[in-house]
C-alpha positions as CSV (number, residue, x, y, z in Angstrom):
1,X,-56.9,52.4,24.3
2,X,-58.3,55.0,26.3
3,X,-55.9,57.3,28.9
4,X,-56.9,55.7,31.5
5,X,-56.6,52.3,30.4
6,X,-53.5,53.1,29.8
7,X,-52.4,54.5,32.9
8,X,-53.8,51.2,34.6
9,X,-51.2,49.5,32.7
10,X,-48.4,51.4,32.5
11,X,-46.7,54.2,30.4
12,X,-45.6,51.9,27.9
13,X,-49.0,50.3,27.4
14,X,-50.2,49.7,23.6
15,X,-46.0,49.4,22.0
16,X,-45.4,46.4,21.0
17,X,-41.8,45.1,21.5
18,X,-40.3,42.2,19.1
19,X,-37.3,40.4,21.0
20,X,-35.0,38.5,18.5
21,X,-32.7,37.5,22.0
22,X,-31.0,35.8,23.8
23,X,-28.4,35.5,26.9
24,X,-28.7,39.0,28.7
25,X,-28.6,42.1,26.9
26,X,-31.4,41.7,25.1
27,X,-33.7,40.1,27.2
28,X,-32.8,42.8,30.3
29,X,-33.6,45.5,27.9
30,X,-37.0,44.2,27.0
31,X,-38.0,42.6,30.1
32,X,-37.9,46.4,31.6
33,X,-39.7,47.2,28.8
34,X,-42.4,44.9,29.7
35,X,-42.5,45.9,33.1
36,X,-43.9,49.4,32.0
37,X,-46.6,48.1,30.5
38,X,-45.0,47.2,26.9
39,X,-46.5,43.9,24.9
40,X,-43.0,41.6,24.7
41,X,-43.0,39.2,21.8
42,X,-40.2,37.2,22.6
43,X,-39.5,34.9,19.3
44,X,-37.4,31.8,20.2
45,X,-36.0,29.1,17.8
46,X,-38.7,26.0,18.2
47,X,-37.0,23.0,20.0
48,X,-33.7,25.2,21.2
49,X,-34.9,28.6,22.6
50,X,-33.1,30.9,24.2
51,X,-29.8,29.7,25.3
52,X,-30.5,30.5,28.9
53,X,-33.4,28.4,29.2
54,X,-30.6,25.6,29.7
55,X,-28.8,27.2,32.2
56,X,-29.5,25.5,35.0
57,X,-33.4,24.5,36.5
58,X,-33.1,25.7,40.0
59,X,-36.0,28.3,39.7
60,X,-39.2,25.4,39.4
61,X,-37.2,23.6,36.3
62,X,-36.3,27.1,34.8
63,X,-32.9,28.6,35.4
64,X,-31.9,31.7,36.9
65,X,-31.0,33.3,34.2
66,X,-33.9,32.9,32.3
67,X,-36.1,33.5,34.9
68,X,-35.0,37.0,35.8
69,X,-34.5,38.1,32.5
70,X,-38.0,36.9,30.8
71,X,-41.1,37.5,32.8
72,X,-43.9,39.5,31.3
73,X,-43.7,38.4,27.7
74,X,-45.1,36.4,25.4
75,X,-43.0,33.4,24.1
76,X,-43.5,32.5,19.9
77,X,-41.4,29.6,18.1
78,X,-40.9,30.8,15.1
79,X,-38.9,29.1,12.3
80,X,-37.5,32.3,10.4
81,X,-35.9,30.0,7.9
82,X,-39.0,28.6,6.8
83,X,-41.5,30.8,4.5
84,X,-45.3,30.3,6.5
85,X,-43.2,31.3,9.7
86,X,-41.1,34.5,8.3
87,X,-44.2,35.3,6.8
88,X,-46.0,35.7,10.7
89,X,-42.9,37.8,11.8
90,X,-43.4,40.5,8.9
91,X,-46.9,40.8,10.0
92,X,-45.9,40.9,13.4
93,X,-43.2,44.3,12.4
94,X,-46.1,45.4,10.1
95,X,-47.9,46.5,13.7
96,X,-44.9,46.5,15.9
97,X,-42.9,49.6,17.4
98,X,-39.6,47.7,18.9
99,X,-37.8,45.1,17.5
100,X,-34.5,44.5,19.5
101,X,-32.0,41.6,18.8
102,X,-29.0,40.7,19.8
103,X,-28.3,37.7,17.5
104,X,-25.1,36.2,15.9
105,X,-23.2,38.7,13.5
106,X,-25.0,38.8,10.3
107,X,-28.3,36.7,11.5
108,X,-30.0,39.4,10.5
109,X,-29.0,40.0,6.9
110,X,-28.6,36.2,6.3
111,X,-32.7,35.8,7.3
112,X,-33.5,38.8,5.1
113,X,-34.4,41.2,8.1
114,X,-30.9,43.2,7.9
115,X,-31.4,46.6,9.9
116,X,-31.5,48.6,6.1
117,X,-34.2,46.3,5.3
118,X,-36.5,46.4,8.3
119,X,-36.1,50.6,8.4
120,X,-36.8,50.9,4.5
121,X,-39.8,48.6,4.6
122,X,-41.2,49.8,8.4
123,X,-40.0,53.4,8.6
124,X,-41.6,53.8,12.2
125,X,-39.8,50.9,13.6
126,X,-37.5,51.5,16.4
127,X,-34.4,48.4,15.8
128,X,-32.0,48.3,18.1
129,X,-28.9,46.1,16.9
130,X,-26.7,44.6,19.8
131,X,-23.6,43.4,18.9
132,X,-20.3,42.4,20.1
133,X,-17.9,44.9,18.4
134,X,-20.2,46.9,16.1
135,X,-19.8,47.0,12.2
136,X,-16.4,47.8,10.6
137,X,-13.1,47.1,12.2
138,X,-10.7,44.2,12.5
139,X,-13.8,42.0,15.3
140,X,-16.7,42.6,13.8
141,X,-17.5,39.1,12.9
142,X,-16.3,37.7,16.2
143,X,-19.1,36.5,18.9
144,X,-19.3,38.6,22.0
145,X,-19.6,36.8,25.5
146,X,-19.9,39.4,28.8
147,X,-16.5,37.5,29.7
148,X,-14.9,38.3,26.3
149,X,-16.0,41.6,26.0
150,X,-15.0,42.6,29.5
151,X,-11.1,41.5,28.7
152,X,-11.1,43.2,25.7
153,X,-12.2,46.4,27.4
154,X,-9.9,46.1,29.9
155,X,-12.2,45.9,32.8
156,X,-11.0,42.5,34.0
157,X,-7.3,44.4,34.3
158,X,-8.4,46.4,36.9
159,X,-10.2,43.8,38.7
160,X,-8.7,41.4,41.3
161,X,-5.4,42.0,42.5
162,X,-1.9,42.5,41.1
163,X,-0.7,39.9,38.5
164,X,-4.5,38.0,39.1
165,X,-7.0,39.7,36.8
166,X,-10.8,38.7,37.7
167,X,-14.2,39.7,35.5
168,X,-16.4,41.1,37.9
169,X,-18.7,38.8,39.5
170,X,-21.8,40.9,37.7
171,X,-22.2,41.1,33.9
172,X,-21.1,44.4,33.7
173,X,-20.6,44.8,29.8
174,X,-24.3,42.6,29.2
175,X,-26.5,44.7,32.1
176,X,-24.8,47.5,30.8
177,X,-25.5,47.2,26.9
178,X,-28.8,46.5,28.1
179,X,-29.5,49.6,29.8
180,X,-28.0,52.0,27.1
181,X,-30.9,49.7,24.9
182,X,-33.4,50.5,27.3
183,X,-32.9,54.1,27.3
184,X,-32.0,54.5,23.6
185,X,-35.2,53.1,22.8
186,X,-37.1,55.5,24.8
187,X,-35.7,58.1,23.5
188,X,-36.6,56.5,20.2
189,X,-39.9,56.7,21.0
190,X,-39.9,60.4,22.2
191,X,-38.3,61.2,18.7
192,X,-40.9,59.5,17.0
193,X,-43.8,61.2,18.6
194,X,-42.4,64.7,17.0
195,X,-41.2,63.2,13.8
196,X,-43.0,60.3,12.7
197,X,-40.0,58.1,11.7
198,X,-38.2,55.2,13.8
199,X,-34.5,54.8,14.2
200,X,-31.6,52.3,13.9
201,X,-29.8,51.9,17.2
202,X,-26.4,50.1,16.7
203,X,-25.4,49.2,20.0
204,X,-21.9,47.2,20.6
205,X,-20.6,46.4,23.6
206,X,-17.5,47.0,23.7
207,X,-18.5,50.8,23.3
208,X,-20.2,50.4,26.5
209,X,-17.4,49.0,28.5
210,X,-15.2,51.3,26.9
211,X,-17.6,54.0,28.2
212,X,-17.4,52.7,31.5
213,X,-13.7,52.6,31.6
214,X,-13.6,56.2,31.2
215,X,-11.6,57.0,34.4
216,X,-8.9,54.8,33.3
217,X,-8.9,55.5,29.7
218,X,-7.9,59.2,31.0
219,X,-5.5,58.1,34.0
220,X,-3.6,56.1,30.5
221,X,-3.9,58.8,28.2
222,X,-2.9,61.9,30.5
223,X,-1.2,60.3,32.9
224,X,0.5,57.3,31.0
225,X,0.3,54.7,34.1
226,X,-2.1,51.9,34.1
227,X,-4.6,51.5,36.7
228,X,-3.6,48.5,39.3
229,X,-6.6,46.6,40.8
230,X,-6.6,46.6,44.4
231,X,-9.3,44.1,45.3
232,X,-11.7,45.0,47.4
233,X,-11.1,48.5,46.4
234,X,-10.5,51.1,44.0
235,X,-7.3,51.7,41.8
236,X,-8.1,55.7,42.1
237,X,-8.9,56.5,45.8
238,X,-7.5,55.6,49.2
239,X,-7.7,54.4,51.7
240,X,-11.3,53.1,50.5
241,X,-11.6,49.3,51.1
242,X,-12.6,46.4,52.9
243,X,-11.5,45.8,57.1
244,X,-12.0,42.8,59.0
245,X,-13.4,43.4,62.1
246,X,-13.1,42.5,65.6
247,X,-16.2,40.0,65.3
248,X,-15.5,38.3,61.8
249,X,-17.0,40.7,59.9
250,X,-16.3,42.8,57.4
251,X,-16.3,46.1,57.3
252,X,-16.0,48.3,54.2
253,X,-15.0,51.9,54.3
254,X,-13.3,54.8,53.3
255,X,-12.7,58.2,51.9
256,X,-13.6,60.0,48.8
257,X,-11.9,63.5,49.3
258,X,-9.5,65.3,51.2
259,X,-12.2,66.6,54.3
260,X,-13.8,63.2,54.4
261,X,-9.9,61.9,55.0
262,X,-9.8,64.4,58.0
263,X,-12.6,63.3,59.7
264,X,-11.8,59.4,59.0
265,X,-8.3,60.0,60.9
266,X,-10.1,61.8,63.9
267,X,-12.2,59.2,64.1
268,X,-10.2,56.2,64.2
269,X,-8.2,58.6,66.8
270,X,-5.3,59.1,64.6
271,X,-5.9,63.2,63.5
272,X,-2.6,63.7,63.5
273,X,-2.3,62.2,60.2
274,X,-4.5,64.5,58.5
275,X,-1.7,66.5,58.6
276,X,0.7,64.7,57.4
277,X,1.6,66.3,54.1
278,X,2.5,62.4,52.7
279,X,-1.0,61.9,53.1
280,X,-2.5,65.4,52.0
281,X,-4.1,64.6,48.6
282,X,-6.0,61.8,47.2
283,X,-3.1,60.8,44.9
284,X,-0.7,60.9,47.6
285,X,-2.7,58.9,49.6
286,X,-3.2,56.3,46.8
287,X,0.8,56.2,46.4
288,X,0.3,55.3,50.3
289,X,-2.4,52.9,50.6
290,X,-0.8,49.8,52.2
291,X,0.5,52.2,55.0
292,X,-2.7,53.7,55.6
293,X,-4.8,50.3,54.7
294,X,-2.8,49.2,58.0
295,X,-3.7,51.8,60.3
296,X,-7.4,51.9,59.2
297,X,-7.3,47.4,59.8
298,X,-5.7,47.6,62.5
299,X,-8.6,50.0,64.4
300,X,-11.5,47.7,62.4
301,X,-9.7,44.8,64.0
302,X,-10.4,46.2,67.6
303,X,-13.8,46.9,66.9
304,X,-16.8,45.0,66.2
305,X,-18.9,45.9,62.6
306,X,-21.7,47.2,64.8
307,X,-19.6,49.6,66.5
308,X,-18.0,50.9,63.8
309,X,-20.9,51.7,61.3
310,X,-22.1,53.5,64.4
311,X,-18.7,55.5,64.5
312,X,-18.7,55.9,60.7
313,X,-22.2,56.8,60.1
314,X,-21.8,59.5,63.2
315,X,-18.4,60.8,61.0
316,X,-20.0,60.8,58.0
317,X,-17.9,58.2,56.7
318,X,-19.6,56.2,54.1
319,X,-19.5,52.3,55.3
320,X,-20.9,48.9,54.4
321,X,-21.0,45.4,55.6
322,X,-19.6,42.8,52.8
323,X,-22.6,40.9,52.4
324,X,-22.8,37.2,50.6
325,X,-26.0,37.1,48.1
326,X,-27.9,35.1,51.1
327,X,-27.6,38.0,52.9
328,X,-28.9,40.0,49.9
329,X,-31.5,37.9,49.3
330,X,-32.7,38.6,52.9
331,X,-31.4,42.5,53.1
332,X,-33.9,44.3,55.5
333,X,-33.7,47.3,53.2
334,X,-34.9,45.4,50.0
335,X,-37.8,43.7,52.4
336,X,-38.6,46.7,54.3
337,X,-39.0,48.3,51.2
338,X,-41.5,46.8,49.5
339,X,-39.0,46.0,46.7
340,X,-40.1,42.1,46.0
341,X,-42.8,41.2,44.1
342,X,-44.3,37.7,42.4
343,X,-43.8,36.7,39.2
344,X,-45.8,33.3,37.4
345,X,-44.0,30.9,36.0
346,X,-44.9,27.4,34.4
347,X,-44.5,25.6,37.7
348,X,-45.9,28.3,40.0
349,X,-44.8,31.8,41.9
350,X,-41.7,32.9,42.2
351,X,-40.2,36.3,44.1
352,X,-39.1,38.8,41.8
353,X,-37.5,42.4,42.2
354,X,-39.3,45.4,41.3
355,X,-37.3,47.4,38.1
356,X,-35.4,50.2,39.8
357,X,-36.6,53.0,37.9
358,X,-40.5,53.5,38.4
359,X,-42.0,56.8,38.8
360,X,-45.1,57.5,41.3
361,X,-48.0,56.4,40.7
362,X,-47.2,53.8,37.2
363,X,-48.0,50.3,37.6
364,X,-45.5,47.7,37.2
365,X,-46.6,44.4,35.3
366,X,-45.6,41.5,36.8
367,X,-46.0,38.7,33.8
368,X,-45.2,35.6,34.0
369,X,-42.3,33.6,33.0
370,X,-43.3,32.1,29.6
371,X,-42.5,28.3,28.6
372,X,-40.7,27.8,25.5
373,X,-43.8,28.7,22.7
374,X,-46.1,28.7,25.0
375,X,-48.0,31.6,23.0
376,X,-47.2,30.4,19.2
377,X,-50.5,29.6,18.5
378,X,-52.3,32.3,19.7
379,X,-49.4,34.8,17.7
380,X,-49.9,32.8,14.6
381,X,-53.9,33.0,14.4
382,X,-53.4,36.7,15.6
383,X,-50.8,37.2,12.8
384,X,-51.6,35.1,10.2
């Protein structure tokens, strides 16, 4: 492939990815992938698939899930257990760059394909291993579900409110994992530009939630006090929340340091409580957030959302409106933007978001949502 070609289809044209996936992590990882211009193998169990495919069939008789996670590859059902089919998939690593799975614990040994085994037999082969818990330790053999994950790691403790934990509405610990994948991987491929060799990626994640819970890991450890979920909110700053407002709205607003306090109090006309030494420091202030969570209401309520993102943004006082994901789905910014685009799928077009991270000037493939082994021929002759 020439440069040029290549720039036509992206930075990641001519590697070949090899997705041994399901549910989130891995399919989010290598649908980005694909949308810079990577070939997306996506090898499903014939019959069965990927479990997603069975979510629901609101998207044209596809789900949701599915649907955001898999456009732009190419779907093969593949029998691993069988001889003829296992036989395909080493030809396919023979000329691949990627392979990333996120299968059952031990899958991958049991088929013969353990990550020692792929590395020692293609040493440029970039394998990233999503699991649950990583190897070693008392949960290593236990499945790993976004929900499961997240209460291990805490996360779901510091969501909700007091004595009513909650997992965040997003799949924090599966879009997360993903994302470490995504950028592991090309860093992978960086490295193997100067040195020639691949890499094994272990990924668990219940690393990355732990990662995320860094602020609260050190409030525990240095502080010894567990964070309290405060809703609409956050455990470590105040006040910083959510206000109803005058015309049933909702406005959401708040401080993130001591000056941006000071101009919050002038302007919901209250500046003589930026001088209140109760309320000097963030951590006072947090000590004091249903006291101050009533003063900052009680303004919202006499205003209207309109008028007070008009105060706020003149302040400088970072504000939203709670939106539902209707109003997302229609969000001015998103259309104004230019940030939808269409996807195929087996029953027709379908609105897709761009990936957020493109640089000027690459391309973005838009593929199309594949049917279950709707490409297994074509992968067989090519890889027989």
């Amino acid at each position: 492939m020439s440069g040029t070609e290549q720039e036509a289809q992206g930075p990641l044209a001519g590697i070949t990815v090899v997705g041994l996936e399901q549910a989130i992590s891995a399919p989010l990882c290598t649908r980005h992938l694909a949308d810079l211009g990577a070939r997306v193998i996506k090898v499903e169990a014939p019959g069965f698939g990927d479990s997603t495919r069975a979510y629901d069939s609101v998207v044209g008789g596809m789900s949701a899930h599915f649907t955001w996670l898999n456009h732009g590859k190419e779907s093969a059902a593949l029998d691993l257990k069988s001889a003829p089919d296992m036989s395909i998939f080493r030809n396919i690593l023979a000329t691949a760059d990627v392979v990333v799975s996120n299968l059952a614990p031990g899958a991958l040994d049991r088929l013969g394909i353990g990550t020692r085994d792929l590395s020692r037999n293609f040493p440029r082969l970039i394998v990233v291993d999503i699991s649950g818990y990583g190897k070693g330790g008392p949960l290593d053999h236990k499945r790993a579900y976004d929900l499961l994950i997240q209460s291990e790691g805490g996360s779901c403790s510091i969501t909700g409110a007091p004595g009513h934990p909650a997992k965040p509405g997003i799949p924090v610990a599966d879009v997360g994992t993903a994302l470490y994948a995504y950028s592991a991987v090309l860093a992978a491929l960086y490295d193997r530009e100067r040195t020639g060799r691949g890499a094994v990626i272990p990924i668990a994640m219940l690393d990355t939630v732990a990662e995320m819970m860094g602020f609260a890991l050190n409030q525990v450890i240095h502080a010894g006090t567990e964070p309290v979920p405060v809703g609409m909110g956050s455990p470590m700053i105040a006040p910083y929340g959510a206000y109803p407002t005058s015309d049933g709205q909702t406005a959401v607003l708040g401080t993130t340091n001591d000056r941006e306090w000071r101009r919050l109090a002038e302007m919901i006309g209250r500046p003589e409580l930026a001088d209140e030494p109760r309320y000097a420091h963030n951590d006072n202030r947090v000590e004091a957030r249903d006291e101050l969570d009533a003063v900052v209401g009680a303004w919202c309520a006499e205003h209207t959302l309109a008028e007070i993102q008009k105060t706020a943004d003149a302040a400088g006082i970072g504000n939203a409106r709670l939106n539902s994901v209707r109003d997302l789905a229609e969000h001015p910014q998103l259309v104004e933007r230019g940030r939808w685009r269409e996807v195929g799928t087996p029953t027709g077009p379908v609105p897709a978001l761009l990936p957020p991270a493109v640089a000027d000037g690459w391309p973005v493939r838009s593929g199309a949502v594949p049917a279950l082994g709707a490409h297994t021929d074509a992968i067989r002759a090519e890889f027989a």
